[in-house]
MINUZA-356954 format. One record per residue: residue number from 0; residue in one letter; x, y negated, z of N, C-alpha, C in turn. Coordinates in steps of 0.1 Angstrom, whole numbers, m for minus. Layout:
PT resi resn n.east n.north  n.up ca.east ca.north ca.up c.east c.north  c.up
PT  NUM    A      X       Y     Z       X        Y     Z      X       Y     Z
...
//
This chain:
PT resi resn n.east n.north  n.up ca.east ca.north ca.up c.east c.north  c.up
PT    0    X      8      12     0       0        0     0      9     m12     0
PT    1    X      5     m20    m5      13      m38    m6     12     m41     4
PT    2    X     20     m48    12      21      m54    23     13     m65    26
PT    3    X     11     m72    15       5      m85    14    m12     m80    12
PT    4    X    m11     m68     9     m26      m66    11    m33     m64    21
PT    5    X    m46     m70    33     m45      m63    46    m61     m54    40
PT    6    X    m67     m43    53     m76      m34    50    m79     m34    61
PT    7    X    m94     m36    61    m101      m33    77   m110     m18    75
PT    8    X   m114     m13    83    m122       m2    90   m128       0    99
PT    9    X   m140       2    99    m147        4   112   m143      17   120
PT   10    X   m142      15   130    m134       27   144   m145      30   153
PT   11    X   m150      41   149    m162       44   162   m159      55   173
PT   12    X   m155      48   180    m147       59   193   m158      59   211
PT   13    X   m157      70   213    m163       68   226   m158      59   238
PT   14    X   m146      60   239    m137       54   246   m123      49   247
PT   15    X   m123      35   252    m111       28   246   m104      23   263
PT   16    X    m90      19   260     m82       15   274    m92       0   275
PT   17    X    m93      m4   284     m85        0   301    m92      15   305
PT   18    X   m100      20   298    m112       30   298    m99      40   301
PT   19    X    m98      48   312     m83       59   313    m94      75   305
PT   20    X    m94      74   293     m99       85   288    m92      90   275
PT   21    X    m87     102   276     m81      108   263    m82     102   248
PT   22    X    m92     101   243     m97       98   234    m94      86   231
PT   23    X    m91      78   241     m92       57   241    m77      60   237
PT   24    X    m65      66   247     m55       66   242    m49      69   230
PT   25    X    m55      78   226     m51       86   203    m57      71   199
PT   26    X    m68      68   201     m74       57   195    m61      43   195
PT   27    X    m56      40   203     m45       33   210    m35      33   197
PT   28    X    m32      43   202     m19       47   198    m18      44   182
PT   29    X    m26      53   175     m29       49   162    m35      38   159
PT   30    X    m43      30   163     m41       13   165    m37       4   163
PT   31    X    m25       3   170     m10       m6   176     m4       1   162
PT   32    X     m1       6   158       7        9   150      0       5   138
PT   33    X     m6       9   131     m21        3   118    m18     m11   114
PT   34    X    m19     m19   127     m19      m38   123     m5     m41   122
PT   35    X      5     m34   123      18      m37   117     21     m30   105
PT   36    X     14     m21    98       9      m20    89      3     m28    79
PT   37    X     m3     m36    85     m15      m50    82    m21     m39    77
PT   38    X    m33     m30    85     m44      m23    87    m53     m23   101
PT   39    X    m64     m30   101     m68      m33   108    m78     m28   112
PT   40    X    m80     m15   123     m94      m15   127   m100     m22   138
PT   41    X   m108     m24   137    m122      m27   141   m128     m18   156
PT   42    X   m125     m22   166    m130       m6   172   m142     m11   175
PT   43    X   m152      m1   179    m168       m4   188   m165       8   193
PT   44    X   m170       8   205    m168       15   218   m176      11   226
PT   45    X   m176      19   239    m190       19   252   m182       6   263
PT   46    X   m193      m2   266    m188      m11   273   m184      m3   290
PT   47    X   m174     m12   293    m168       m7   310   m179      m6   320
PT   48    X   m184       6   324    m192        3   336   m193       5   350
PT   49    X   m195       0   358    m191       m3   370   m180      15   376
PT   50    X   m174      16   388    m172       29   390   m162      37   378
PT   51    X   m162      33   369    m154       36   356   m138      43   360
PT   52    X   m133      51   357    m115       54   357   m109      42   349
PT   53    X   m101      32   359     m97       25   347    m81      26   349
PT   54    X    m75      17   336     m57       22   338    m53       7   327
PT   55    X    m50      m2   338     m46      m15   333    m34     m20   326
PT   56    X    m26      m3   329      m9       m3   321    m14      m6   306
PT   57    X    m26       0   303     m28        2   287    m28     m15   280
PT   58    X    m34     m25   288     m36      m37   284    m25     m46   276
PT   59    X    m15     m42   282      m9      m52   274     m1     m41   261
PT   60    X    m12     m35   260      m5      m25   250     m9     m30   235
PT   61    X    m22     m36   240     m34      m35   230    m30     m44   220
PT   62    X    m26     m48   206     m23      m57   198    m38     m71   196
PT   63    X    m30     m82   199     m40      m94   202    m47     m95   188
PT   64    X    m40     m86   175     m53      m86   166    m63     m76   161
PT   65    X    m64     m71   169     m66      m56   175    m87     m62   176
PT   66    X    m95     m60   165    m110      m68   174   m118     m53   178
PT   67    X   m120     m56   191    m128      m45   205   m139     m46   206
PT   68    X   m147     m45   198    m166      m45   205   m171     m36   213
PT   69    X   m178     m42   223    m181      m27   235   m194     m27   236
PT   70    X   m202     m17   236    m220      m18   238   m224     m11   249
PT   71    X   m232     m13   255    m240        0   263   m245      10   259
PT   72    X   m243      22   266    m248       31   259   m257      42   268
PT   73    X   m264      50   264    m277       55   277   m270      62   284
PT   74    X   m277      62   299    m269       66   305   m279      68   316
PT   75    X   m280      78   324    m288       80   337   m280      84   352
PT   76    X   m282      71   365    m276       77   375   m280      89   380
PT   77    X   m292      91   382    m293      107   384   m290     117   375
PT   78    X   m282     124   384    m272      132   375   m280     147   370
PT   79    X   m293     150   381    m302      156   377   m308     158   363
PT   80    X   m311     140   366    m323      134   355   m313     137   338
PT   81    X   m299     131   341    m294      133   333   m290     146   323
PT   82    X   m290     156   335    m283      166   328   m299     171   323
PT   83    X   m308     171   327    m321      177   321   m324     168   306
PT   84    X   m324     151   302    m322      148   294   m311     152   279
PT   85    X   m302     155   288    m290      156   276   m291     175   272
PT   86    X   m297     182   281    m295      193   281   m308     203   270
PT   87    X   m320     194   272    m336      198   269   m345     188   260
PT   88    X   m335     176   260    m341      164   248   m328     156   239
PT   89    X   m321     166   239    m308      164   233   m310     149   222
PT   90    X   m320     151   211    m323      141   203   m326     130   210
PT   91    X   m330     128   220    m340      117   228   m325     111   230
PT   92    X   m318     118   241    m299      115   243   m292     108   231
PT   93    X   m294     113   224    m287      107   210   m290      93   208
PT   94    X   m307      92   206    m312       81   202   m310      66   212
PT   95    X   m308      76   223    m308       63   238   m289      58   235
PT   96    X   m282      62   227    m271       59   227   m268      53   215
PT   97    X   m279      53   204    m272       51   189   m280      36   186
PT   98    X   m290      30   195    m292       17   186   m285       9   187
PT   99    X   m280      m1   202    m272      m14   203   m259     m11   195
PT  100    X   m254       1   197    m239        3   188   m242       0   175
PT  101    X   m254       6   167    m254        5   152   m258      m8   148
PT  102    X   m264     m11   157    m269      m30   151   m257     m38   154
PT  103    X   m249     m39   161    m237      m45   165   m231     m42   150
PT  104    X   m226     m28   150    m220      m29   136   m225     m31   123
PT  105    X   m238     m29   122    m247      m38   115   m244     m48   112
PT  106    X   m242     m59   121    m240      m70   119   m224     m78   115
PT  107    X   m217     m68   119    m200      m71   114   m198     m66   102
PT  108    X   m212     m59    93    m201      m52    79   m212     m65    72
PT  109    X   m224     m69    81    m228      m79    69   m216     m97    68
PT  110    X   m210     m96    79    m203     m109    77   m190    m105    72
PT  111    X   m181     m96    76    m170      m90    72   m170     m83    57
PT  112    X   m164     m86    44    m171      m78    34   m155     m74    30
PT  113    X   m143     m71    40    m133      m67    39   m134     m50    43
PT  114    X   m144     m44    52    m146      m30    55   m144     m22    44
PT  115    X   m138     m13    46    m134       m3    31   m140      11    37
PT  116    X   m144      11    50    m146       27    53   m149      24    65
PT  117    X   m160      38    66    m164       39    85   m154      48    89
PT  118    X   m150      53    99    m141       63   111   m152      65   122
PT  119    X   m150      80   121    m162       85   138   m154      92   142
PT  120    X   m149      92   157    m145      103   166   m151     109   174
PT  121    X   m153     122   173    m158      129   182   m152     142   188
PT  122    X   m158     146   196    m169      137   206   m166     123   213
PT  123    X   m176     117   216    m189      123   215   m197     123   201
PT  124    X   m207     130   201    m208      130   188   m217     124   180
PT  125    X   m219     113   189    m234      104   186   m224      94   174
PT  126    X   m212      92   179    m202       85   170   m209      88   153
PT  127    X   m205     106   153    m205      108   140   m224     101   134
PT  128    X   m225     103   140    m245      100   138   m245      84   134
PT  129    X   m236      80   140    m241       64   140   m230      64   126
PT  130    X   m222      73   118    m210       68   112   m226      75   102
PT  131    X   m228      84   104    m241       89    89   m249      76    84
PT  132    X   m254      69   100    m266       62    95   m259      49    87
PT  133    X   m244      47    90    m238       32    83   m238      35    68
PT  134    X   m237      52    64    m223       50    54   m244      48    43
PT  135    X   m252      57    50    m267       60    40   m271      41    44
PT  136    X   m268      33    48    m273       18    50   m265       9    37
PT  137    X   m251       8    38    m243        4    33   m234       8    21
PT  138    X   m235      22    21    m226       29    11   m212      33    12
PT  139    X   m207      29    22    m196       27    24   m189      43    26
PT  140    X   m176      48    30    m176       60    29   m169      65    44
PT  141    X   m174      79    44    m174       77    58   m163      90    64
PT  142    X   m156      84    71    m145       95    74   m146     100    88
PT  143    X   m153     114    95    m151      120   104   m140     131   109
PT  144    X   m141     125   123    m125      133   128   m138     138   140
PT  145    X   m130     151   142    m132      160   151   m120     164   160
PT  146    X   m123     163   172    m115      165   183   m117     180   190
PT  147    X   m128     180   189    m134      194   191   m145     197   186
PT  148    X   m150     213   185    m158      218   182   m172     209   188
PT  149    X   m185     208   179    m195      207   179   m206     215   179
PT  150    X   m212     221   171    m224      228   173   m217     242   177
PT  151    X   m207     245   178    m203      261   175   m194     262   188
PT  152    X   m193     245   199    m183      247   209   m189     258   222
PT  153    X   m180     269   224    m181      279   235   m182     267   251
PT  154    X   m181     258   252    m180      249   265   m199     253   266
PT  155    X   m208     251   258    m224      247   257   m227     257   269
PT  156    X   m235     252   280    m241      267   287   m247     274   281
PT  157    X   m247     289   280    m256      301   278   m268     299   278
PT  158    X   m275     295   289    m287      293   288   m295     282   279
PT  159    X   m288     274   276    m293      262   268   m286     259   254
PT  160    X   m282     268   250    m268      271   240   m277     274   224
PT  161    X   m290     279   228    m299      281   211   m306     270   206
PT  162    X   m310     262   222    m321      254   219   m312     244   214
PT  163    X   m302     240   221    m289      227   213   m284     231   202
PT  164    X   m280     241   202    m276      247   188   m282     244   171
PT  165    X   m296     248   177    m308      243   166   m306     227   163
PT  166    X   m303     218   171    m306      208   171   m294     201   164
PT  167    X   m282     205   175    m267      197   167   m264     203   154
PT  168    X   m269     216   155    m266      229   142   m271     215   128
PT  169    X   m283     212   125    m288      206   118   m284     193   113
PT  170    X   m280     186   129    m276      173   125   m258     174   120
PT  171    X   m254     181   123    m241      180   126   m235     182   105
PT  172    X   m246     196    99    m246      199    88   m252     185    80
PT  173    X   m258     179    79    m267      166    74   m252     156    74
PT  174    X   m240     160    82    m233      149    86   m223     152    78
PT  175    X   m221     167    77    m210      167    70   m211     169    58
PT  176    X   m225     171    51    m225      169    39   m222     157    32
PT  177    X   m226     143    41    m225      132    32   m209     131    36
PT  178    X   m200     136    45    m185      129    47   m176     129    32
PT  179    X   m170     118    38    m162      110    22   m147     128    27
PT  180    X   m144     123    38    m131      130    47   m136     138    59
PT  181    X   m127     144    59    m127      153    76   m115     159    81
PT  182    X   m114     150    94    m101      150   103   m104     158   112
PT  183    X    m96     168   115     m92      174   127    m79     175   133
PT  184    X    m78     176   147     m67      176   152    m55     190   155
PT  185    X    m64     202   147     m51      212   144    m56     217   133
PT  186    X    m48     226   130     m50      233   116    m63     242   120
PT  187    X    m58     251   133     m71      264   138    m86     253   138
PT  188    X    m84     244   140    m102      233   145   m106     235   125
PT  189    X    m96     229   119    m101      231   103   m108     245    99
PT  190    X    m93     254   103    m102      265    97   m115     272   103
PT  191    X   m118     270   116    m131      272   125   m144     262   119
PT  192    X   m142     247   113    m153      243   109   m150     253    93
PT  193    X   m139     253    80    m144      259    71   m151     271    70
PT  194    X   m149     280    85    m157      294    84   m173     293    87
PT  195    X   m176     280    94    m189      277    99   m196     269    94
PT  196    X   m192     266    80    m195      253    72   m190     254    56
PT  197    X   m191     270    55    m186      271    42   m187     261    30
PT  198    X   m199     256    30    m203      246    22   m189     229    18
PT  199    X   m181     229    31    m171      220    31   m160     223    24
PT  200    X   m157     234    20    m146      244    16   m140     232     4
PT  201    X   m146     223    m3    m138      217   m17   m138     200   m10
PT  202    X   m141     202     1    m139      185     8   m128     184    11
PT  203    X   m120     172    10    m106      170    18   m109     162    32
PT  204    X    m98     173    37     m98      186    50    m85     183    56
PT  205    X    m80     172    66     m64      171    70    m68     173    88
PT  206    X    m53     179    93     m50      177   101    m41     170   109
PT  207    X    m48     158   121     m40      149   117    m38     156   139
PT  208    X    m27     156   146     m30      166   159    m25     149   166
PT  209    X    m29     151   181     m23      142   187     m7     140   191
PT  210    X     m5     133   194      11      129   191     20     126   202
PT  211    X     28     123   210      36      116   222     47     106   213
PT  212    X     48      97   232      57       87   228     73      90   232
PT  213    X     83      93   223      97       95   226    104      87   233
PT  214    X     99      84   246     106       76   253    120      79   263
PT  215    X    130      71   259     144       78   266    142      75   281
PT  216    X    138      88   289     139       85   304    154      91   309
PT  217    X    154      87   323     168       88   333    159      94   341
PT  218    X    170     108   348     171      116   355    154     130   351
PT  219    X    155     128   336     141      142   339    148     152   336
PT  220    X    161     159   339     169      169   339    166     166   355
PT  221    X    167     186   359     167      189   372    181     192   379
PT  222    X    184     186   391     201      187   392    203     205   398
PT  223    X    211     207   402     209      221   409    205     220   420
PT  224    X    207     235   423     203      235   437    190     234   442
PT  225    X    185     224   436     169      219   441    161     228   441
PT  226    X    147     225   449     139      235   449    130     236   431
PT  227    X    126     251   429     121      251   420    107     246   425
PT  228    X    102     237   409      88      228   417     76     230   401
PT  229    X     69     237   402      59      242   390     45     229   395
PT  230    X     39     222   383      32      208   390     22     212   377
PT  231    X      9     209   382      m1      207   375     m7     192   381
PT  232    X    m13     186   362     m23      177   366    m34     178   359
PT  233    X    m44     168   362     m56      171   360    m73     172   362
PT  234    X    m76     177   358     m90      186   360    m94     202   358
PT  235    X    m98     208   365     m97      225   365   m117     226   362
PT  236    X   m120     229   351    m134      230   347   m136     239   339
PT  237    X   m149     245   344    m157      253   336   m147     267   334
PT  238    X   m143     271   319    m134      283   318   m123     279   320
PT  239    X   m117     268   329    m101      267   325   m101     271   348
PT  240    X    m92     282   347     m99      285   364    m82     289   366
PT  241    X    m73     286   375     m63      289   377    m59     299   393
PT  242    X    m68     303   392     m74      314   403    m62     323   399
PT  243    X    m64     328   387     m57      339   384    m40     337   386
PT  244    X    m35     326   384     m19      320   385    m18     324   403
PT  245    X    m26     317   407     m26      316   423    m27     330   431
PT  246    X    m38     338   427     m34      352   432    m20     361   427
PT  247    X    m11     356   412      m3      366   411     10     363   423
PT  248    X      6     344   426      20      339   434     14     343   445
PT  249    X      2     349   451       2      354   466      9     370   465
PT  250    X      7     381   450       8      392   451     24     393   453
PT  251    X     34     383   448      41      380   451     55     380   459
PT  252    X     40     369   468      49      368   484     44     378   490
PT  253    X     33     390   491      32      403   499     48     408   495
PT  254    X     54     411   485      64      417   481     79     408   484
PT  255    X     75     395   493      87      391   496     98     387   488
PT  256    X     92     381   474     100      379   464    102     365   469
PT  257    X     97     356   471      99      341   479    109     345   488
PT  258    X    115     355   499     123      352   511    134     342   508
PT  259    X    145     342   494     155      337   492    155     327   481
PT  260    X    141     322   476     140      312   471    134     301   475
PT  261    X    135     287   472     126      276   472    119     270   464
PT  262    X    109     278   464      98      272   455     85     269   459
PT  263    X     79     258   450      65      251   452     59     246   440
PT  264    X     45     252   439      36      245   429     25     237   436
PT  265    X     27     225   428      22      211   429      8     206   422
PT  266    X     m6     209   424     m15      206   422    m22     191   426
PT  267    X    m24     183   414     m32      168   416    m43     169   405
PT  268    X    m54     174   414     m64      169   402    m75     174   411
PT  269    X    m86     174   404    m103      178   406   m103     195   399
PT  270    X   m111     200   408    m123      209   403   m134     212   407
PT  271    X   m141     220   396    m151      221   400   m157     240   399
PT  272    X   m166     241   408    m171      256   413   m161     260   415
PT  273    X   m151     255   426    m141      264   437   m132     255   444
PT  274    X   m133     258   455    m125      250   466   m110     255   466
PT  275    X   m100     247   458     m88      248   459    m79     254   474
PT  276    X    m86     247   483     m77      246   498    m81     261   504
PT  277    X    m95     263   503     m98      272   507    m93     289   501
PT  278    X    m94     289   485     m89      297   484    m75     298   485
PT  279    X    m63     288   486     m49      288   488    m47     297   504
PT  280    X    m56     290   514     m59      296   523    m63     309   525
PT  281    X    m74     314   518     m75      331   516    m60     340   516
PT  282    X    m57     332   502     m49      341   493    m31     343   501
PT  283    X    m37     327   514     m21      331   520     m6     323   516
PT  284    X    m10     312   508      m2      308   500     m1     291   503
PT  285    X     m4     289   519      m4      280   520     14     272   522
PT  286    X     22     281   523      36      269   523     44     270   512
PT  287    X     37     276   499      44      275   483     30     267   476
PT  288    X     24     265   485      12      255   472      9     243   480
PT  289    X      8     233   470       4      219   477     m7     214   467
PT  290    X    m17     208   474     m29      202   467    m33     190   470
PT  291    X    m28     181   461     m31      168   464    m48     161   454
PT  292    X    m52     152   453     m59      147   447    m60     139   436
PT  293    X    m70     135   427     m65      134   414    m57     120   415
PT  294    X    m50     120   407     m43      106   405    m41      96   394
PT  295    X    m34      88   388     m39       76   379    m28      84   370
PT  296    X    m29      89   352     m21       90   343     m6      84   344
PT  297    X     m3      81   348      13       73   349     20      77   364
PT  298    X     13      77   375      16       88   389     16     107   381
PT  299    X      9     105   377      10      120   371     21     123   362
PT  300    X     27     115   353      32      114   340     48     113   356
PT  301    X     51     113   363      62      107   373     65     119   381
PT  302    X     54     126   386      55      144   390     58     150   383
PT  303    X     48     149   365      59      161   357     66     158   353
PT  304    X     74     148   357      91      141   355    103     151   363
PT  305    X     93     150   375     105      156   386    105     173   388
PT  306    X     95     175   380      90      192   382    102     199   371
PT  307    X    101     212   374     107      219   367    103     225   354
PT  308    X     88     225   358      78      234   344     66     225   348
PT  309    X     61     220   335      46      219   336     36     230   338
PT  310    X     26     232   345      12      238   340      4     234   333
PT  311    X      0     239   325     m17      241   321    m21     253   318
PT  312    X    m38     248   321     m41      263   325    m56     262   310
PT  313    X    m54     271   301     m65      270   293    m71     285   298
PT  314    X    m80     285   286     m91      298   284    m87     309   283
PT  315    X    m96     319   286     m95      336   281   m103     336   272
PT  316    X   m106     327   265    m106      330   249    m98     320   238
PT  317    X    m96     323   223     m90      312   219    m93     303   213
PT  318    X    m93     290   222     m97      279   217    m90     271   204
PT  319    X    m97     260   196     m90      263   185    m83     245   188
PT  320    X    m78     241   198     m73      225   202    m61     230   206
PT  321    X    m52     218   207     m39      218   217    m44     206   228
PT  322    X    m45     207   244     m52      200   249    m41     187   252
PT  323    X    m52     182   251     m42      165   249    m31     164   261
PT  324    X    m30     166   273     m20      168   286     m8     175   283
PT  325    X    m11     186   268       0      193   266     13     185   257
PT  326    X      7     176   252      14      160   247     19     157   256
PT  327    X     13     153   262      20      143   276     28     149   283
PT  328    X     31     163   286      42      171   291     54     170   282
PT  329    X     49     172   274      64      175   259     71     159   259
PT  330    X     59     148   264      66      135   264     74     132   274
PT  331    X     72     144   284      82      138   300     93     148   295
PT  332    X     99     156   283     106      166   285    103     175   292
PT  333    X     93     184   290      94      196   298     84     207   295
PT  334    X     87     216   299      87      228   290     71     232   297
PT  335    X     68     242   290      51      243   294     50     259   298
PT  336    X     44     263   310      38      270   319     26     275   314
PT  337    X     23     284   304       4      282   303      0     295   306
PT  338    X    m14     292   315     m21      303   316    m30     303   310
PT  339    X    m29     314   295     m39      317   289    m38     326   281
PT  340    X    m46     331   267     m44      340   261    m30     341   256
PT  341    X    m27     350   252     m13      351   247    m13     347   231
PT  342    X    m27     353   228     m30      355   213    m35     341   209
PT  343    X    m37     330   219     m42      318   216    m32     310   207
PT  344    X    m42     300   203     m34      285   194    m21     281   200
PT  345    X    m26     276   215     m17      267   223     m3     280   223
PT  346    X     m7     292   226       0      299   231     10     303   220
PT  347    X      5     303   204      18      307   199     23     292   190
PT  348    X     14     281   198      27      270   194     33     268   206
PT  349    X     33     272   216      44      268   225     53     283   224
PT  350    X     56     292   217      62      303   216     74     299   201
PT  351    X     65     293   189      68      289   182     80     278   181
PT  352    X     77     270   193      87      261   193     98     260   200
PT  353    X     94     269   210     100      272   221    100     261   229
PT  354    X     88     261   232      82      246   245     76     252   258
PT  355    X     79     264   261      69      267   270     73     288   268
PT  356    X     64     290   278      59      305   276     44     309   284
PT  357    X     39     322   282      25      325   286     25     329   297
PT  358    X     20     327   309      14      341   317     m1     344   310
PT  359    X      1     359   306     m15      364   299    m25     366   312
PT  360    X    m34     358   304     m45      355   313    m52     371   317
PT  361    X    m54     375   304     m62      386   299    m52     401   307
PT  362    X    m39     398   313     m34      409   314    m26     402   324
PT  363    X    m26     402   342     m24      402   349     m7     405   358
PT  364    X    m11     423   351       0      429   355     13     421   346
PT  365    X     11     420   332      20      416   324     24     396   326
PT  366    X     15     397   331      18      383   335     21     376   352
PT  367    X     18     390   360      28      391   371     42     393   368
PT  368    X     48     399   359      62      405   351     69     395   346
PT  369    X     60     386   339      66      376   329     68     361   343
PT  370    X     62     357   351      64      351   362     74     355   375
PT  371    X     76     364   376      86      375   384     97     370   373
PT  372    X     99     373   366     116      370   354    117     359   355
PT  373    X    103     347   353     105      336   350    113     326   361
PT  374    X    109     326   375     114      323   385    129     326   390
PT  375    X    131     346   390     146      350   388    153     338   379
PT  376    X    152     338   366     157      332   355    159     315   362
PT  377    X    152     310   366     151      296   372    160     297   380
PT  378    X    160     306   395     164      305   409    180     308   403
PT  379    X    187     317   389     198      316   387    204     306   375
PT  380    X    200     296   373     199      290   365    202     294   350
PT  381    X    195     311   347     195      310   331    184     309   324
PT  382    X    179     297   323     165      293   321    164     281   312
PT  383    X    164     277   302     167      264   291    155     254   297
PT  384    X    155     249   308     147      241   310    139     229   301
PT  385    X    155     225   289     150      212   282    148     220   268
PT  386    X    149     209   258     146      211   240    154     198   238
PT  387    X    156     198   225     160      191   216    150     180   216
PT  388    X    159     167   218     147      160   216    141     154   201
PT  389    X    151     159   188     148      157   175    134     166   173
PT  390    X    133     175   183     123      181   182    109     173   180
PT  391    X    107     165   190      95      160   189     93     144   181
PT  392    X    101     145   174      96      135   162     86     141   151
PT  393    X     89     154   152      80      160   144     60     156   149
PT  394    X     61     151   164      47      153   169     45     141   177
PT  395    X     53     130   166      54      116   175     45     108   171
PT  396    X     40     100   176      30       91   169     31      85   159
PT  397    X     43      83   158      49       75   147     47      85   134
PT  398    X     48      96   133      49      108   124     33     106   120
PT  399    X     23     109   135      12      111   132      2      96   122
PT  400    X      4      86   128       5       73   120      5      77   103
PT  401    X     16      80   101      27       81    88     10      90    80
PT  402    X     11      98    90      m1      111    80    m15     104    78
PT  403    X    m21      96    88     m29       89    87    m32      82    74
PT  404    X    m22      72    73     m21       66    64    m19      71    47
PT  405    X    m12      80    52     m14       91    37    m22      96    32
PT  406    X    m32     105    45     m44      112    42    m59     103    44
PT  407    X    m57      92    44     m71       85    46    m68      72    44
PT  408    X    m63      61    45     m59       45    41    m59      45    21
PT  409    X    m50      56    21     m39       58     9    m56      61    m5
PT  410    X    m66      66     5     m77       66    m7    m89      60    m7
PT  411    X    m87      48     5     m94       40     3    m89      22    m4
//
């Protein structure tokens, strides 16, 4: 593109910084980078509401030509009320979220006549809905990115999984018929919509994955001696349950493998359907496990500085994302801990790169075995704690940017 040429876009994201939500950050990131480009999105996003996670480091991140529109969007304090709304009137949900956003942008493509293209991220996925109803208003062409599965995501409860199904099943196909593009964030998310959406099969189809920032830190090498220190951050929800990590480190210390080592894993976060303290206490494991509370992205980003291994703990089945935290680990230097399938995504790109290794969720014994070596290997220091840091330019923002602009700018 000419330099001297600039290009705006509408950016419909669920959430944006000071907003501390995953999504606001990719949004960010790719951003800041665009208007030095002279490419300029446009973001509309949900206005701050009271109680909110916020994270003020992002602020002066934000480029001052950067234009932010924020709306309200439906929302119920009763969390009852709510979840029976979003769960049993799904469309009703939709609709209570999609007017003030679409009239707002309504009103910027009729004064702005520089827009060359809508962008929807989802989830949420009212985004993509409000990107259908611009492109059938205006014409304009409409590019959806997917972060995760929609109608076909294994997260939906069982019990309410046909009646939503029917419903996003329908909208979701209506959406991707008219898309100009379709973004996902790994190759597995692509080929999971081409199997469930055959009809997409001759659309162009990129993967564009989230990215870290290669920032030169001091002291994230561990000196000797030290105690080995394994740290999770986060949130522990729904199928991601790290029950199973915690009972193999109690089967463990029955066998007295701890006597001559010093080790501790470091938990900061929320869950939910299981009391962390309680079961550490069952299981016995209360002077190798510490559980603190959740904390602000940049306190977290500072523990798995000083840790020896990250955790994350995904599914026992395979999900088709790399979860965005697994970024953010690779960006402190450090190597990844995962409990999950072995046969999974995450699992044979951190095998692939040599960023990490598995304990198999699915297979206990084998991944009592592979944590028993792992630790030896540590406690004698033959264990490659770091990587190359040329490595991760391949998965830098700057890289991801580059593809952006190739796979979607470059054909509008």
């Amino acid at each position: 593109m000419d330099k001297k040429e600039s290009l705006k876009f509408i950016y419909i994201v669920d959430s944006f910084p000071p907003l501390n939500h995953q999504v606001g950050i990719r949004t960010l990131e790719i951003s800041k980078r665009l208007v030095k480009q002279n490419i300029f999105p446009i973001i509309l996003t949900q206005k701050i509401k009271k109680n909110s996670s916020l994270n003020y480091t992002f602020m002066n991140k934000i480029p001052d030509s950067l234009n932010i529109y924020r709306s309200y969007l439906f929302e119920s304090k009763n969390r009852y009320r709510f979840f029976l709304i979003f769960n049993f009137f799904r469309l009703a949900f939709y609709l209570g979220c999609i007017p003030l956003l679409f009239l707002k942008i309504k009103r910027i493509l009729r004064k702005d006549k520089k827009v060359k293209f809508i962008y929807a991220s989802g989830p949420s996925f009212y985004t993509h809905i409000i990107g259908y109803l611009l492109k059938k208003k205006f014409l304009l062409p409409l590019v959806v990115e997917y972060r995760d599965p929609w109608s076909f995501n294994p997260y939906i409860e069982e019990q309410v999984q046909n009646f939503i199904k029917r419903i996003d099943l329908s909208i979701e196909k209506k959406i991707l018929n008219i898309a100009d593009i379709i973004i996902t964030v790994s190759p597995v998310l692509k080929s999971f919509l081409k199997k469930n959406f055959p009809f997409i099969a001759n659309k162009p189809i990129f993967s564009i994955s989230n990215g870290l920032n290669i920032n030169k830190f001091k002291n994230h090498l561990k000196k000797d001696n030290q105690e080995i220190v394994f740290t999770f951050t986060g949130t522990l929800y729904y199928k991601r349950n790290i029950e199973p990590l915690l009972k193999i480190i109690s089967e463990l210390k029955q066998e007295n493998f701890f006597k001559n080592k010093n080790f501790s894993m470091k938990i900061y976060g929320t869950t939910l359907g299981i009391d962390l303290h309680k079961l550490v206490k069952k299981l016995k494991i209360n002077n190798l496990v510490f559980i603190g509370g959740l904390i602000p992205r940049t306190k977290a980003l500072e523990e798995i500085k000083k840790s020896d291994l990250a955790i994350h703990i995904g599914e026992n089945f395979n999900y088709p994302t790399i979860a965005f935290k697994v970024w953010d680990y690779l960006s402190c230097r450090k190597k990844i801990l995962y409990l999950g399938r072995e046969d999974s995504y995450t699992a044979k790109f951190l095998k692939e790169y040599d960023l990490g290794l598995t304990i198999t969720i699915n297979d206990l014994i084998k991944g009592k075995s592979i944590l028993k070596n792992l630790l030896t290997q540590l406690n004698n220091d033959e264990f490659e704690r770091t990587f190359d840091e040329k490595l991760l330019e391949e998965f830098s923002w700057d890289n991801k940017v580059a593809q952006f602009i190739t796979r979607i700018i470059k054909n509008f």
